[in-house]
VMD Tcl script that draws the C-alpha trace (Angstrom):
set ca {
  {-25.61 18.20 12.24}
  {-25.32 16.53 8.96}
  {-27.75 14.13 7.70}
  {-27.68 11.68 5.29}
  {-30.21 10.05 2.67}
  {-27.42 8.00 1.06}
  {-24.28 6.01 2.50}
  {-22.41 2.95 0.83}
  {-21.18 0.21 2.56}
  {-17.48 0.80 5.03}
  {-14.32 -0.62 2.77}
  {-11.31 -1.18 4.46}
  {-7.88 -0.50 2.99}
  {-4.55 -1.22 4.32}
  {-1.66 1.72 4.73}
  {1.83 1.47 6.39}
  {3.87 3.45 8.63}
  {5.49 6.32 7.13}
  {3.76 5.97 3.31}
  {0.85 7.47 1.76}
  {-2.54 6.16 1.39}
  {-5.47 7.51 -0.98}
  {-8.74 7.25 0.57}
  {-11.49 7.32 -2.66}
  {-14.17 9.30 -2.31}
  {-16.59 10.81 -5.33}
  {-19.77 12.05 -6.37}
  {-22.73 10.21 -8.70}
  {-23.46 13.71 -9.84}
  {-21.37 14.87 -12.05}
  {-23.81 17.67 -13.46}
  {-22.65 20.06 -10.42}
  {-20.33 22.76 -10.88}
  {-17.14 22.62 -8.81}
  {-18.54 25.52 -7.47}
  {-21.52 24.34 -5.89}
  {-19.16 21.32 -4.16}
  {-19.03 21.04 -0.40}
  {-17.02 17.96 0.71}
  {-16.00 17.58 4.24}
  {-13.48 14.46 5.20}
  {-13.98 13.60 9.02}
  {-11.59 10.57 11.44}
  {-12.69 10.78 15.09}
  {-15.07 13.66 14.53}
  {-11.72 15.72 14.10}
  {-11.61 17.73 10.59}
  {-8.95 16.65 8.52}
  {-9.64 18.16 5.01}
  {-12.74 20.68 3.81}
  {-13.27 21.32 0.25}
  {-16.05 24.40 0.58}
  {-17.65 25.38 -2.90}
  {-14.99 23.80 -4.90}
  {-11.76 25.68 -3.04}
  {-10.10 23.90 -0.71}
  {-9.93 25.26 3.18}
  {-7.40 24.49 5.73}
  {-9.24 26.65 8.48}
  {-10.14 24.57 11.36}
  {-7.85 21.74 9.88}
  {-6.63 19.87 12.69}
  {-2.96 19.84 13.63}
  {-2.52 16.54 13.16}
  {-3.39 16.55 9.39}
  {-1.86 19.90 8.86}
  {0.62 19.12 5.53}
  {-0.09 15.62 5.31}
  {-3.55 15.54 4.12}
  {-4.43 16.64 0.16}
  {-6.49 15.97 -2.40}
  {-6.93 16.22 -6.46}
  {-7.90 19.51 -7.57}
  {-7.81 19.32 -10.82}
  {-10.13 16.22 -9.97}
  {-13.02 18.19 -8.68}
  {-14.54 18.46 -11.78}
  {-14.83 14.64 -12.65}
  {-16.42 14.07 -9.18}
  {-13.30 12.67 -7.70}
  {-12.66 14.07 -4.12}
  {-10.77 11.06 -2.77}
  {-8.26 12.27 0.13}
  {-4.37 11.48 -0.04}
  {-3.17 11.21 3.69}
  {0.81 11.27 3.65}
  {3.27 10.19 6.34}
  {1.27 7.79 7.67}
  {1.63 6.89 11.49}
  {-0.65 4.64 13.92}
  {-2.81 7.09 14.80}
  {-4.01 7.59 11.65}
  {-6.29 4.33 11.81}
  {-9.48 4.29 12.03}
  {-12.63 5.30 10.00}
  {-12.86 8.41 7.90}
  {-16.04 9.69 6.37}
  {-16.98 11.97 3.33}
  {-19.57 14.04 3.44}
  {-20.19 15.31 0.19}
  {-23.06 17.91 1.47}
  {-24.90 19.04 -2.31}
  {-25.82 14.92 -2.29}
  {-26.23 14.86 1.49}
  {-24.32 11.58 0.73}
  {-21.22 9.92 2.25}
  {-19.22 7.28 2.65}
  {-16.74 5.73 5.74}
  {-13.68 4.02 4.67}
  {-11.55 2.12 7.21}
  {-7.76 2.91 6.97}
  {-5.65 0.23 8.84}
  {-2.38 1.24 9.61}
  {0.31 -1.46 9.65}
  {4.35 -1.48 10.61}
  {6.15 -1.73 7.22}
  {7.56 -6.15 6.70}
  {11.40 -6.03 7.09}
  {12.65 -7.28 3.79}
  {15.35 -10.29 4.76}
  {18.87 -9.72 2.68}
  {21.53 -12.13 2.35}
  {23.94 -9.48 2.17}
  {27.50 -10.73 1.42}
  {27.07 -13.54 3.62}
  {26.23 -16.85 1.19}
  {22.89 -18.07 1.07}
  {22.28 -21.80 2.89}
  {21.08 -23.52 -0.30}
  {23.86 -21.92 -2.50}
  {26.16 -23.08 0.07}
  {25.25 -26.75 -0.07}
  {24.71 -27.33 -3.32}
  {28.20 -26.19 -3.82}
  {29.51 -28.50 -1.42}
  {27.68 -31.55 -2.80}
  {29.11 -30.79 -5.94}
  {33.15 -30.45 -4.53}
  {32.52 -33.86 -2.64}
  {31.13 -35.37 -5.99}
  {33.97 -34.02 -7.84}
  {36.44 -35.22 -4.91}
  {35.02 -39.14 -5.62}
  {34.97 -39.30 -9.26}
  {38.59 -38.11 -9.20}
  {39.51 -40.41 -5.87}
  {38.07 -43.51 -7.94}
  {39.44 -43.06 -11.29}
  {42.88 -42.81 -9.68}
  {42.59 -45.87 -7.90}
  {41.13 -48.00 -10.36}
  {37.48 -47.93 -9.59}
  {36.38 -47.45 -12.78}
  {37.31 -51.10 -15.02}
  {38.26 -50.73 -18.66}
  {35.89 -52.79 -20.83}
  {38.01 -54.49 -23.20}
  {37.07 -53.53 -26.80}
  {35.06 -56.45 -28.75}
  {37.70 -58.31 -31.21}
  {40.88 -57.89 -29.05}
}
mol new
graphics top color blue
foreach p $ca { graphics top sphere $p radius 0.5 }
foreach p [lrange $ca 0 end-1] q [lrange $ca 1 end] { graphics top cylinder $p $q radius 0.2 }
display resetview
């Protein structure tokens, strides 16, 4: 059972289908070695990534995180062990917790897992606005020359003539 004498408020960040998401995680003591680091990342009570004294341990991983979760090894040392989770899919969401042990400290963080927006193309076929504005222009064209030709426009006579 772990217990904790420290824990931060849940944040919430938004992934989508297929992508990757970073989930931050660190320490407020950066006077520990690497060595003496235990950091255990937990979703549904299921283990998705251990980092026992400062090497990282896929034993008891479960399958679904097998090759999609990592973190920053070269990282350790500044305190950073924030957990990239790749390939995203939806059942994925949920709360994850650190437990960095040597602070008996952690901290949830809320991954919401979203379909990726369909980006809207034109393609080749022509855009609406592009369209009419075109057309307003021919049909302006199509009077000024329909009106000059049949006398629409008046010559001024020139002053002194």
């Amino acid at each position: 059972m772990l217990l904790s004498t420290e824990m931060s408020l849940q944040e919430s960040i938004v992934g989508f289908i297929g992508d990757s998401v970073v989930l931050e995680c660190s320490s407020g003591q950066p006077e520990l070695t690497v060595q003496d680091i235990t950091v255990r990342w937990r979703h549904n009570n299921l283990n998705v990534y251990d980092i026992i004294n400062g090497q990282v341990s896929v034993e008891g991983q479960n399958q679904a995180y097998k090759n999609r979760a990592d973190t920053f090894p070269d990282e350790y040392k500044n305190g950073n062990f924030s957990l990239k989770l790749n390939n995203l899919q939806h059942s994925d969401k949920g709360s994850y917790t650190c437990y960095i042990i040597n602070e008996s400290k952690y901290k949830s963080v809320n991954l919401i897992v979203e379909e990726k927006q369909k980006k809207t193309s034109h393609g080749t076929k022509p855009r609406p606005d592009l369209t009419l504005i075109i057309f307003a222009m021919c049909i302006g064209i199509f009077f000024l020359v329909t009106n000059s030709a049949t006398g629409f426009f008046v010559p001024v006579p020139s002053p002194g003539k």
